[in-house]
PAGU-26721 format. One line per 2 residues: their letters; for each residue x, y, z of N, C-alpha, C. Coordinates in steps of 0.02 Angstrom, whole numbers. Atoms other than C-alpha are relative to their C-alpha. Layout:
REM PAGU-26721
a = X,Y,Z,X,Y,Z,X,Y,Z | ...
END
This chain:
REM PAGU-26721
xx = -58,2,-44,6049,4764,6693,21,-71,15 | -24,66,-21,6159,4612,6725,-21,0,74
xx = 9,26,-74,6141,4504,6890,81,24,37 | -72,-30,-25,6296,4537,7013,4,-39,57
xx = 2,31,-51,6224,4438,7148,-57,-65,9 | 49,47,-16,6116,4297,7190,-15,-58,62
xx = -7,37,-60,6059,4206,7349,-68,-78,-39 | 54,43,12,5964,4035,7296,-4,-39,21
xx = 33,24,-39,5855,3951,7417,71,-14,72 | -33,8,-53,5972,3976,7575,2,4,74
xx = 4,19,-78,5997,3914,7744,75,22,46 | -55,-24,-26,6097,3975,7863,-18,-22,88
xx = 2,30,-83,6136,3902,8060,56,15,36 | -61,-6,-49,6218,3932,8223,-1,-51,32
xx = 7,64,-65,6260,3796,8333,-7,-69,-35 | 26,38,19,6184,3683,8210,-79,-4,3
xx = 84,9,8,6018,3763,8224,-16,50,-59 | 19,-33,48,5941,3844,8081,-55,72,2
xx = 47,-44,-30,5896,4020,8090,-28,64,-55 | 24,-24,55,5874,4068,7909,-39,-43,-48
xx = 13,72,21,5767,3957,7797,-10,23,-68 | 21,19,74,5764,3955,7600,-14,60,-39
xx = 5,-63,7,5802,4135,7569,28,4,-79 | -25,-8,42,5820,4188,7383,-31,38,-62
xx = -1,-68,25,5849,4338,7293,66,23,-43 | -80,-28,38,5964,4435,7151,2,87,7
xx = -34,-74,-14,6029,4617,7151,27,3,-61 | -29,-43,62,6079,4695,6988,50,30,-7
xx = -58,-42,9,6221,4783,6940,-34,67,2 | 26,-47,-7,6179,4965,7003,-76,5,56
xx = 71,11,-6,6022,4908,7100,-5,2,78 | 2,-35,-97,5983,4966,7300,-64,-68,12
xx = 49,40,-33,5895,4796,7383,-12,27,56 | 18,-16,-50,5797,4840,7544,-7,-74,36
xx = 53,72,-37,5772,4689,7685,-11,20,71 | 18,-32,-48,5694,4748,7816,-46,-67,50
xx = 13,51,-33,5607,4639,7958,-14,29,80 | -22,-1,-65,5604,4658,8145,66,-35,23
xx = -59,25,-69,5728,4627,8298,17,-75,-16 | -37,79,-2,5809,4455,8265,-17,-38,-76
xx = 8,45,69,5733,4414,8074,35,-46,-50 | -50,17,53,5889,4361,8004,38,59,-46
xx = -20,-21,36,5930,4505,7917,66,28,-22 | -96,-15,-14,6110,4539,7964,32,-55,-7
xx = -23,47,-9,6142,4371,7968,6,-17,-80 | 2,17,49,6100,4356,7776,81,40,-34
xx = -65,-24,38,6244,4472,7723,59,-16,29 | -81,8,-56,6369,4428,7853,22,-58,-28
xx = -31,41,56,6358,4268,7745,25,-6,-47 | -32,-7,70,6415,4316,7585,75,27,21
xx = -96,-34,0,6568,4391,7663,35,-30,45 | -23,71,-46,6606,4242,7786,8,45,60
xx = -3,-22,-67,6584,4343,7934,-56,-25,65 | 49,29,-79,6463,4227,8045,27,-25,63
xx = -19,23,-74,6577,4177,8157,16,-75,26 | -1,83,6,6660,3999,8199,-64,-53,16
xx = 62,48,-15,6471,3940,8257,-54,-5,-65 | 63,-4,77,6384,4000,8077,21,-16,-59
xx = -21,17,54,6384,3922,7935,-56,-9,-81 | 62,27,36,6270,3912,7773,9,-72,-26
xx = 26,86,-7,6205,3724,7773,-54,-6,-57 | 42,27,64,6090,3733,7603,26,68,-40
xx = 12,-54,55,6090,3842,7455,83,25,-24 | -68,-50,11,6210,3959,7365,7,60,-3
xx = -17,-74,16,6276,4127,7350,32,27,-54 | -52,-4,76,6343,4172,7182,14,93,-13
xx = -31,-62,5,6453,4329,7149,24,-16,-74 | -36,4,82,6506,4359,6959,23,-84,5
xx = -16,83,15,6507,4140,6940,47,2,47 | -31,30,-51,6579,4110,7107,-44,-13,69
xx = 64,5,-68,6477,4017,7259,46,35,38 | -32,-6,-68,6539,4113,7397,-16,-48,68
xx = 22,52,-99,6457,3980,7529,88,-36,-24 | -56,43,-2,6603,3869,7439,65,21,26
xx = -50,1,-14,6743,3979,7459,39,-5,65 | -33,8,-46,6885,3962,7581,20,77,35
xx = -7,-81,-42,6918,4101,7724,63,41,-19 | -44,-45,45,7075,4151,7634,-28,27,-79
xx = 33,4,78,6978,4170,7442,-41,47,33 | 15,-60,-14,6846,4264,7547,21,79,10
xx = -24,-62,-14,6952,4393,7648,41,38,-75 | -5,-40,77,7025,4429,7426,-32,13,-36
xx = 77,-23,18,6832,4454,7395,13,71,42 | 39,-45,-49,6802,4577,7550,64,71,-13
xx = -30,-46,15,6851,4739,7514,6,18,-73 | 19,-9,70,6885,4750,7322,-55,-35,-45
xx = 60,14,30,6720,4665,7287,-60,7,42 | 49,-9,-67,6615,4655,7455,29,60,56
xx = -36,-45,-76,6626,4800,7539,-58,2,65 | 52,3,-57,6523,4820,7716,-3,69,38
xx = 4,-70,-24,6467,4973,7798,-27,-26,79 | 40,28,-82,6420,4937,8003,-27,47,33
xx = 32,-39,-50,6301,4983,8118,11,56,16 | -35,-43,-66,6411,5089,8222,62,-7,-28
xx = -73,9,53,6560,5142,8092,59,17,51 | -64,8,-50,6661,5192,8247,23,-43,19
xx = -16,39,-23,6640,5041,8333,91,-55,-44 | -23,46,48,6726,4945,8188,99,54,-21
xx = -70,-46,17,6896,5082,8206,30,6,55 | -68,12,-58,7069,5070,8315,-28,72,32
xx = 20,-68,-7,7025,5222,8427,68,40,15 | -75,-31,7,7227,5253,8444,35,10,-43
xx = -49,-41,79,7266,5279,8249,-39,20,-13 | 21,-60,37,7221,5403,8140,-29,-35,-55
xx = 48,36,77,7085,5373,8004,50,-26,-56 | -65,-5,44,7250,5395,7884,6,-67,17
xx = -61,56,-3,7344,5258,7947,-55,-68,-5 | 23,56,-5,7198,5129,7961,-48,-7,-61
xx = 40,26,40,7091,5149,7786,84,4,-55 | -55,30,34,7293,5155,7711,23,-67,4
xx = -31,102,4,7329,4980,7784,-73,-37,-11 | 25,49,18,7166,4921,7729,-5,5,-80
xx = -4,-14,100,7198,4989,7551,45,-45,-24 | -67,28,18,7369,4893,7547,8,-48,34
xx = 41,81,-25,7283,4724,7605,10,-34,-71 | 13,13,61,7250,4720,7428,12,34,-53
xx = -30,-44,55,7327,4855,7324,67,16,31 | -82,-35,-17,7512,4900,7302,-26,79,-21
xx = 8,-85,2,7476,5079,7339,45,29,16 | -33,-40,-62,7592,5215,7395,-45,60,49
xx = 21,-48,-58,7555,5349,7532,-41,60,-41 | 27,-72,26,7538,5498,7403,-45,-16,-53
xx = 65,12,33,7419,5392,7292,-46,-9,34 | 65,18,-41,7321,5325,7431,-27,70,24
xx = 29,-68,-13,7301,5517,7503,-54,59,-66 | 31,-30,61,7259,5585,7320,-71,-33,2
xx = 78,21,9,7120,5454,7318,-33,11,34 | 42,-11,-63,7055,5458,7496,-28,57,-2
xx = 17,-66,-6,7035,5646,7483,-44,13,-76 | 73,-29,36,6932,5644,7329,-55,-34,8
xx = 50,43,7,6831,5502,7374,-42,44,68 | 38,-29,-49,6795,5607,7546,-37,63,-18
xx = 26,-78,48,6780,5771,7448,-86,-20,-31 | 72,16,20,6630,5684,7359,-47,-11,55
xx = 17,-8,-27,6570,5629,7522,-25,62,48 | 2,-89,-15,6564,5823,7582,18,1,38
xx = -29,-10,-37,6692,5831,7670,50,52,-10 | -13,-38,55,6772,6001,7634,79,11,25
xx = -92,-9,-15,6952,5970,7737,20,-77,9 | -30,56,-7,7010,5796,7694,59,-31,21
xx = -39,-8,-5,7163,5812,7748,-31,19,71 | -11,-6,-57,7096,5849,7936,-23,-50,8
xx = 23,49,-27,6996,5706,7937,35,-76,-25 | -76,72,3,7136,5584,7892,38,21,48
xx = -23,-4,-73,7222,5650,8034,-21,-1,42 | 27,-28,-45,7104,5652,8126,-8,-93,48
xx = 17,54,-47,7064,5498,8283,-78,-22,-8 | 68,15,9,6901,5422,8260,-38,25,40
xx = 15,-33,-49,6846,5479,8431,4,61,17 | 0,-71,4,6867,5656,8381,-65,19,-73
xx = 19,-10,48,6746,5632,8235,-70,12,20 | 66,30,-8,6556,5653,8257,-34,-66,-18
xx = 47,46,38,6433,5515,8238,-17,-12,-71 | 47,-15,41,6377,5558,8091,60,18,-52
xx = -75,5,78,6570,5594,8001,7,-66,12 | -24,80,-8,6619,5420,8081,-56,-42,-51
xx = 33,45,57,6476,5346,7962,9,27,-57 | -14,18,67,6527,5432,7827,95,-6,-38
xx = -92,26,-1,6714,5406,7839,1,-98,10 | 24,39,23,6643,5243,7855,-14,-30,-58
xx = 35,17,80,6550,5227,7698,53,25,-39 | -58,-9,73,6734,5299,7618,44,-69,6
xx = -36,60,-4,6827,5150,7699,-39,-39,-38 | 17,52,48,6709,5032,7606,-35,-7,-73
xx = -23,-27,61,6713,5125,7442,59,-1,-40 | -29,-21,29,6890,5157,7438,25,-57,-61
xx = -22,44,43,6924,4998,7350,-40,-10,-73 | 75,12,56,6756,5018,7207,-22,-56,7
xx = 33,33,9,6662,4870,7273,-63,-3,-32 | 51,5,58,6530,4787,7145,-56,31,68
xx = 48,-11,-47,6420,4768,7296,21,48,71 | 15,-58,-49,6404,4881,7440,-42,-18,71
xx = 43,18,-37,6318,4790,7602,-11,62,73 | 3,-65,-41,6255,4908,7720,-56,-22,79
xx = 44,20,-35,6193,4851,7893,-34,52,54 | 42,-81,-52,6065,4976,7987,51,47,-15
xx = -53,-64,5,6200,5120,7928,-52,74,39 | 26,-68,-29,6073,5254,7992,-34,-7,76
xx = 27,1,-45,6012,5186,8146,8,24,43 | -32,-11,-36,6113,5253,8270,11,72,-5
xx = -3,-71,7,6105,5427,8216,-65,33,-2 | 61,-14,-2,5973,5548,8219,-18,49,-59
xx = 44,-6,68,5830,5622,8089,51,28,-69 | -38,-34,12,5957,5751,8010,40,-48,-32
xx = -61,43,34,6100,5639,7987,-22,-56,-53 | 38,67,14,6011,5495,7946,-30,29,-78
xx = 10,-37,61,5959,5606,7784,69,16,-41 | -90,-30,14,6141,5657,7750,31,-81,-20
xx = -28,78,18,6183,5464,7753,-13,-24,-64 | 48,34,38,6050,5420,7648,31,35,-81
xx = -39,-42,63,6098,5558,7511,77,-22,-36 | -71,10,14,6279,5511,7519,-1,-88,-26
xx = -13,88,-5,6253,5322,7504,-30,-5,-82 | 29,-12,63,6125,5350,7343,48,54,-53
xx = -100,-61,54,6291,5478,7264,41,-75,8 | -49,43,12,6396,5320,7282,-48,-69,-41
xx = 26,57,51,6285,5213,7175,-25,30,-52 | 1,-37,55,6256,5358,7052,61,5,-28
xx = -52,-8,25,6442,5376,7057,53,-45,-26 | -29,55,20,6521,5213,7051,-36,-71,-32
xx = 27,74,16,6384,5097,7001,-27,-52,23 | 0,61,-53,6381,5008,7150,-68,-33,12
xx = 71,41,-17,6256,4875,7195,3,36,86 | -9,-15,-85,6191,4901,7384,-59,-54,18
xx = 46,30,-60,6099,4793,7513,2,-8,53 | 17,-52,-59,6018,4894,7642,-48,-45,53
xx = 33,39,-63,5984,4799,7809,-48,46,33 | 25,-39,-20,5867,4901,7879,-83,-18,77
xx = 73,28,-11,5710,4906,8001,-37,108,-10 | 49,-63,2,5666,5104,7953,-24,-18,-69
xx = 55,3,66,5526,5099,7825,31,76,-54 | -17,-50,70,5584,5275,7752,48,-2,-29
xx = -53,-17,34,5745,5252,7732,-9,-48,-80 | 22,44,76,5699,5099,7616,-37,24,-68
xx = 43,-38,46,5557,5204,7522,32,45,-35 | -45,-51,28,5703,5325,7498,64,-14,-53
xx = -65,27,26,5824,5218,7434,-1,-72,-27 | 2,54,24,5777,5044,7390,-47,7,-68
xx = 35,-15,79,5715,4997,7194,-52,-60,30 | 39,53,-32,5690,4823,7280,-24,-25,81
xx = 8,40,-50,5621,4755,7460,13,-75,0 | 8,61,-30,5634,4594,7547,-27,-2,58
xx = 9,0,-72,5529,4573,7696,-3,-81,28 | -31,57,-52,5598,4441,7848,-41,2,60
xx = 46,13,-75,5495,4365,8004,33,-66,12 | -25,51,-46,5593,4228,8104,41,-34,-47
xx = -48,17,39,5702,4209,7968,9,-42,-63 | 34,32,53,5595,4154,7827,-3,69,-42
xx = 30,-56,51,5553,4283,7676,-51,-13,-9 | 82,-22,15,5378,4344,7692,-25,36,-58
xx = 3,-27,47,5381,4453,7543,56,36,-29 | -63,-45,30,5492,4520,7394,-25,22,-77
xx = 23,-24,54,5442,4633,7255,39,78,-24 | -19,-86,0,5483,4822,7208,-23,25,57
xx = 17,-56,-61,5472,4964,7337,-72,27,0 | 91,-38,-12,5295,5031,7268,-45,-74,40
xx = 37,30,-40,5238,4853,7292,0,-29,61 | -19,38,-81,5292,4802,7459,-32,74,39
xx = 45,-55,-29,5260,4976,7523,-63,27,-11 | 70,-26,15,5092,5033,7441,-30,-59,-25
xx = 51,71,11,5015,4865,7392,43,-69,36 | -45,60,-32,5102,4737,7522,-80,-66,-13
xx = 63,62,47,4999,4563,7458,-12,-38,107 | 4,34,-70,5049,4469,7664,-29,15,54
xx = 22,-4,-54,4971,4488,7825,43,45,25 | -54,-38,-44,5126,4531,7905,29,48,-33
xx = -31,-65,37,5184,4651,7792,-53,46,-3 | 43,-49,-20,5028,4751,7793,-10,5,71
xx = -11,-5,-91,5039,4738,8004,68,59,1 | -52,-50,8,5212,4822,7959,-15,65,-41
xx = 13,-58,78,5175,4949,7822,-49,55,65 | 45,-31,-38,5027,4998,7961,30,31,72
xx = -47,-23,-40,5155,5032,8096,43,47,-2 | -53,-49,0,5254,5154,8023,-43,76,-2
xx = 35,-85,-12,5182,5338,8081,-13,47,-85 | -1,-30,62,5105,5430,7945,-40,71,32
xx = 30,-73,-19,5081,5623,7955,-68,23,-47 | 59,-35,39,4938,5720,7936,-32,44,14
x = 2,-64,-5,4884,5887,7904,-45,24,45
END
């Protein structure tokens, strides 16, 4: 499989303090990275860089980010925002949060389709409704009319995960997408997210701090502690043979049943 992504040796700071240090890793075309960590590791902070979303105080201060032969640390915040979306798409926390709660799903993943595509209304509806259809949604057409705040939890993440599909991004960044929901859903996510990288190809990298969802869905790990990389290998070996201290402290933390 070709590369699609690559972070090499990168730093990243707020304020002018440094709160990522010398992070670096590639992602495949088709290929589900895991980075998982505790409460504050950096790990949101690593993707929010590739798509210039740190915020006028963050900036990456070493290293690069390379997308199909382009640094993204270099580009400019206009060159980004014609990345984000038809190449970087982002999935958030809390897919409501991130939606007008006075328009209709319709009217707000149409004006972000026609950011960057000359679409019309009755192509953008044709697409939206099969891309939701795949998501299992079996009246697409109510949930484009529908207010975000009429949606459950658990449609709002995956009406979510269609807004940052509808464009076929290479990559796919996904930060905690299941956290916020519970066991049930959080299975339903997981299923639907692994169908959009069977179906389109897509790369993904899954912010995470649940151990199963990673075991469920990542090929690769990365594990993060104060914003250094403690370990990065495949999923068997980070989860069933972790080589670090702190990654076997983690691995030993996550509840295991028994008969």
């Amino acid at each position: 499989m070709a590369e699609i992504i690559r972070y090499d040796r990168v730093d990243i700071s707020y304020n002018g303090k440094t709160v990522v240090r010398d992070i670096s890793f590639t992602v495949d075309e088709g290929e589900i990275l895991g980075i998982v960590g505790e409460s504050g590791s950096g790990k949101s902070t690593l993707i929010k860089a590739a798509m210039g979303l740190l915020g006028p105080t963050g900036m990456v201060t070493r290293g690069d980010i390379w997308y199909k032969g382009k640094n993204l640390a270099d580009l400019s915040e206009k060159e980004i925002r014609k990345l984000n979306g038809p190449e970087l798409g982002m999935i958030f926390q809390i897919a409501g949060s991130s939606f007008c709660p006075i328009r209709t799903v319709e009217s707000q993943l149409y004006e972000s389709m026609t950011e960057h595509e000359d679409i019309t209304r009755e192509e953008f509806r044709t697409k939206a409704a099969e891309l939701l259809g795949k998501l299992g949604f079996d009246n697409a057409d109510r949930i484009l009319g529908s207010y975000p705040f009429e949606l459950s939890g658990g449609m709002q993440q995956r009406v979510g995960i269609a807004a940052a599909m509808l464009l076929n991004p290479g990559v796919l960044m996904a930060d905690e997408p299941t956290s916020a929901l519970d066991v049930s859903v959080q299975k339903q996510v997981v299923e639907e997210m692994l169908l959009v990288r069977k179906t389109f190809g897509t790369s993904i990298i899954l912010v995470t701090h649940n151990i199963g969802v990673i075991g469920a869905m990542a090929d690769k790990v990365l594990v993060m502690k104060n914003g250094e990389m403690v370990e990065y290998g495949s999923t068997d070996q980070i989860l069933n043979h972790p080589q670090e201290t702190y990654t076997q402290t983690l691995m030993a933390a996550v509840p295991r049943l028994k008969r």
